[in-house]
C-alpha positions in Angstrom: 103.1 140.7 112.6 103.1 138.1 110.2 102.5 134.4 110.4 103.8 131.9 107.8 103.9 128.5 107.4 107.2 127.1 106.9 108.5 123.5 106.1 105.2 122.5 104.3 105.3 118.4 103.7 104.5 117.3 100.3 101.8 114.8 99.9 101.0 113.8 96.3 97.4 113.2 94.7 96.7 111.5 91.2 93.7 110.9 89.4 93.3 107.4 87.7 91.8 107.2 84.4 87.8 106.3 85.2 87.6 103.1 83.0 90.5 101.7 85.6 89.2 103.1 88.7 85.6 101.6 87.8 86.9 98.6 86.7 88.4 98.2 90.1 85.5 99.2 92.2 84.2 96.0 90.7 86.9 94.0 91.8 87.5 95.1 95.0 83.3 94.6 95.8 83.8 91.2 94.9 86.4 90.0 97.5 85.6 88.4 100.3 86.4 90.8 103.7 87.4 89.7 107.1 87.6 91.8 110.5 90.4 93.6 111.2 91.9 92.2 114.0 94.1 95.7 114.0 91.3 98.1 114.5 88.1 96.0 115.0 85.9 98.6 112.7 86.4 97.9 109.4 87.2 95.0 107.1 90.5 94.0 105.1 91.6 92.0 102.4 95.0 91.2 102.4 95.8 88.1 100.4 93.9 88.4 97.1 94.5 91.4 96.0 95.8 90.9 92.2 95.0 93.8 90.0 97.7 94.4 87.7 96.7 97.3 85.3 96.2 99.2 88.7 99.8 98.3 90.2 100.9 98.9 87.0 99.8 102.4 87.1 100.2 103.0 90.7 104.7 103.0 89.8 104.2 104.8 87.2 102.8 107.5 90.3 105.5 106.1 92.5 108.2 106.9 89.7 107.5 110.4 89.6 107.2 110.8 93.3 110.7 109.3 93.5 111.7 111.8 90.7 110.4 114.6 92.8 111.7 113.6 95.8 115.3 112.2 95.2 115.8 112.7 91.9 117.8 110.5 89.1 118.7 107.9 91.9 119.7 104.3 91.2 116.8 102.7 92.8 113.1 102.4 92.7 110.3 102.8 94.7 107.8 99.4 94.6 104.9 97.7 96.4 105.5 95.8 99.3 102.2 94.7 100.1 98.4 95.8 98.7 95.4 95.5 100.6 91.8 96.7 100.0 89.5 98.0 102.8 85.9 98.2 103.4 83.8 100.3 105.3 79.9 100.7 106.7 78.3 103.8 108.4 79.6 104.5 111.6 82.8 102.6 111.1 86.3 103.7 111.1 90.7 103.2 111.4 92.4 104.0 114.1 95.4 106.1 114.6 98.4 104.7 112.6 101.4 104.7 110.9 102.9 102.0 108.7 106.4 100.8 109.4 108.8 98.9 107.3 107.5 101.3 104.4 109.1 104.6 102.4 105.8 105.9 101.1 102.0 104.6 101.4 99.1 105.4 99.2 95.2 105.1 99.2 93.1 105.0 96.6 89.6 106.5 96.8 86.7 104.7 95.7 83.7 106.7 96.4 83.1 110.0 96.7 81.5 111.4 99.8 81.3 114.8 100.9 81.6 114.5 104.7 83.0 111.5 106.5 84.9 108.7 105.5 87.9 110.8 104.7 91.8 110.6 105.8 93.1 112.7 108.6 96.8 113.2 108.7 98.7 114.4 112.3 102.3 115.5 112.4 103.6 116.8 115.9 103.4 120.4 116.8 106.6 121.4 118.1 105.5 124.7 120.0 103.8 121.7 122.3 106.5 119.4 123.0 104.9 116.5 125.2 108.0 116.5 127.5 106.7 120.5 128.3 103.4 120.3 128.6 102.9 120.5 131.8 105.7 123.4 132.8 103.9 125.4 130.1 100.5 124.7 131.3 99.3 123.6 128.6 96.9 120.6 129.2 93.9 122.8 127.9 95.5 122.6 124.6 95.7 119.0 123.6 94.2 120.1 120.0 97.3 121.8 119.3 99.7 119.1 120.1 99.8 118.1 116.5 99.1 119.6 113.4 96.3 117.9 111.5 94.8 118.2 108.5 91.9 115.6 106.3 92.2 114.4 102.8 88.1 114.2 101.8 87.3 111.3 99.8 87.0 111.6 95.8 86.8 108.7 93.4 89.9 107.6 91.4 91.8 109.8 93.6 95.6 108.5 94.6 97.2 109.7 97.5 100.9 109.2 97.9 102.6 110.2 101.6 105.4 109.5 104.0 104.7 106.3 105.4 106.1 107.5 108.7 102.9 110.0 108.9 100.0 109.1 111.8 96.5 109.5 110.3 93.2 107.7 110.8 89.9 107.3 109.2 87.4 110.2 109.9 84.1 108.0 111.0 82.3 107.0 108.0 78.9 108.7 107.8 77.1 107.1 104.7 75.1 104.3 104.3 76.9 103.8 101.3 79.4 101.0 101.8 83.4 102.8 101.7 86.1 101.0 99.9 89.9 102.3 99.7 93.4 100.6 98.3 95.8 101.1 100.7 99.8 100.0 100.1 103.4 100.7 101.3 106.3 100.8 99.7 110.2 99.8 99.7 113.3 100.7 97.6 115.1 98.1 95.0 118.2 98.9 93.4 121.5 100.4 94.3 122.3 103.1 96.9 125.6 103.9 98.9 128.5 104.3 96.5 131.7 101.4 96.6 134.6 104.1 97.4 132.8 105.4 100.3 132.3 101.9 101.6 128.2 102.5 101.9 127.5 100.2 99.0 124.1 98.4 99.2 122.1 96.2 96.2 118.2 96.1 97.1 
C-alpha cells in the first residue's frame, strides 16, 4: 500500500530584508496596545499602524502570489486593513478565520523555537462532522481536521487563504511576541462585458 497526500494547499513564506524587519520591530514596540476585546489574551493595534516601506514591500509579495495563483489577471491584490499584535508568556489567539478578505499574512518578529507559533486547521474529510457518530468516531476528534504550525522566525512573511482557521500556539517566552497581521481584497477589473459579468473594483 501506498499513502499520498493529494491536493496539497499553497501557503507562501518571504523573507524581508533585515534593515526593514528591524526597523519595524522598532516601530511596532513603540505603539501603544489595547486588549483584544476578540480574544481577551493578547493586545492589538489597529488604528496606527503606518509603515510604508513595509506595505510597500508586503505587494510586492502579494503581486507574486497573485502571479502564482491567477496569473496575468486584470486586478490586484491590496491591503485592506493592517494591524500589529503583541504578546506575553502564557498568552495566545483563538481559533479564527478572517472574513471579507482573499489572502492574510503575518509577519514574524521574533524568533522562538517553541511556542508562539501559527497553527493552521483545514477539515479532514474522512471525518465528516455530520458522520461522526454513525462511524463511531468520537475518540478521534484529533483527526477531524488536518493541522499543521508555522514556528516563528524573524522577518519571516506568511501569505495564506484568508478563509483558513488557525490560532496562536500559547506563547512560552518571557520575551514579549510581536506579529503584523493583514487581509486583503481585489482592485481592478474582473468578469468580461460580452459575458455580462463585468465588474470595476
Amino acid at each position: 500500500m501506498n499513502k499520498k497526500q493529494i491536493l496539497p494547499i499553497s501557503f507562501y513564506e518571504f523573507d524581508a530584508p533585515e534593515t526593514l524587519a528591524k526597523d519595524l520591530l522598532d516601530y511596532v514596540t513603540n505603539l501603544t496596545y489595547t486588549k483584544n476585546v476578540y480574544n481577551k489574551t493578547m493586545n492589538s493595534q489597529v488604528e496606527s499602524f503606518n509603515f510604508p516601506s513595509f506595505t510597500d514591500w508586503v505587494h510586492k509579495c502579494l503581486e507574486k502570489v497573485k502571479q502564482e495563483e491567477y496569473g496575468d489577471v486584470n486586478w490586484q491584490l491590496y491591503i485592506t486593513q493592517i494591524w500589529t499584535n503583541k504578546s506575553n508568556y502564557g498568552e495566545f489567539h483563538h481559533k479564527h478565520l478572517h472574513p471579507n478578505s482573499i489572502v492574510s499574512g503575518i509577519f514574524y518578529l521574533n524568533d522562538f523555537e517553541k511556542g508562539g507559533g501559527t497553527k493552521f486547521f483545514h477539515p479532514n474529510p474522512y471525518y465528516k462532522v455530520e458522520l461522526s457518530e454513525v462511524l463511531n468516531l468520537s475518540s478521534k476528534k484529533r483527526q477531524h481536521e488536518l493541522i499543521d504550525t508555522v514556528q516563528t522566525k524573524f522577518g519571516k512573511l506568511v501569505i495564506f487563504p484568508s478563509s483558513i482557521n488557525h490560532t496562536t500556539v500559547p506563547h512560552t517566552s518571557v520575551d514579549t511576541r510581536y506579529t503584523v497581521a493583514f487581509n486583503t481584497f481585489i482592485k481592478g477589473v474582473i468578469g468580461k462585458t460580452e459575458e455580462a459579468s463585468y465588474l470595476q473594483l
